[in-house]
C-alpha positions in Angstrom: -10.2 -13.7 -8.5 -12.3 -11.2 -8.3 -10.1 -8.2 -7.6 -12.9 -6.2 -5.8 -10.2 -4.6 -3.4 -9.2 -1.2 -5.4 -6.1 0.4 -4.7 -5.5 3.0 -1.9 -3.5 5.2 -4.3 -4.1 9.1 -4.1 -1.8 10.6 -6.3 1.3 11.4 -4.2 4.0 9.0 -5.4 7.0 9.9 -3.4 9.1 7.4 -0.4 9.8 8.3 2.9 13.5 6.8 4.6 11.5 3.8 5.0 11.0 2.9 1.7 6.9 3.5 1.9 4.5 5.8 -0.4 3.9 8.7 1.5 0.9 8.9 -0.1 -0.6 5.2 0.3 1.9 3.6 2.4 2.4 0.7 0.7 6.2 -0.3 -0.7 7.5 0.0 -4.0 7.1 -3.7 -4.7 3.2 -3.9 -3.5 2.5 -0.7 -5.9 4.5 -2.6 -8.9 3.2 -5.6 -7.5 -0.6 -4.8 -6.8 -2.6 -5.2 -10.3 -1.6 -8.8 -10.1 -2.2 -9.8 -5.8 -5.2 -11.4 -5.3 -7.7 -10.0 -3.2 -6.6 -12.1 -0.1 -3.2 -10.5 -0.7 -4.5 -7.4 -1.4 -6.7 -7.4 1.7 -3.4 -8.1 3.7 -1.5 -5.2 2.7 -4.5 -3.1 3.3 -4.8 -4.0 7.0 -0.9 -2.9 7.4 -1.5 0.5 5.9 -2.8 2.5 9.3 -0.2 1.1 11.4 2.5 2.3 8.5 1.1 5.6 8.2 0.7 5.7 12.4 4.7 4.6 12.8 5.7 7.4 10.1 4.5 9.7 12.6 6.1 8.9 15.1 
């Protein structure tokens, strides 16, 4: 694993109603979760992050 993708954190650690990082967009278990994803998983999560920040405002 090569863990190349790095994580799309910027600081602002706080959830909206749906559960999501205002800041990064990701949920509380990816954050927890991240350090140990794989890149494919990693990768993944990172392709979801536009739409979630899109449909948050909405």
């Amino acid at each position: 694993m090569s863990k190349d993708i790095i994580t799309p954190c910027i600081g602002i650690c706080s959830y909206n109603a749906d559960g999501l990082c205002v800041g990064c967009f990701r949920t509380g278990d990816e954050i927890v979760n991240w350090f140990d994803m794989s890149d494919e998983e990693r990768r993944s999560v990172m392709l979801q992050l536009d739409q979630r920040a899109q449909s948050s405002f909405d």
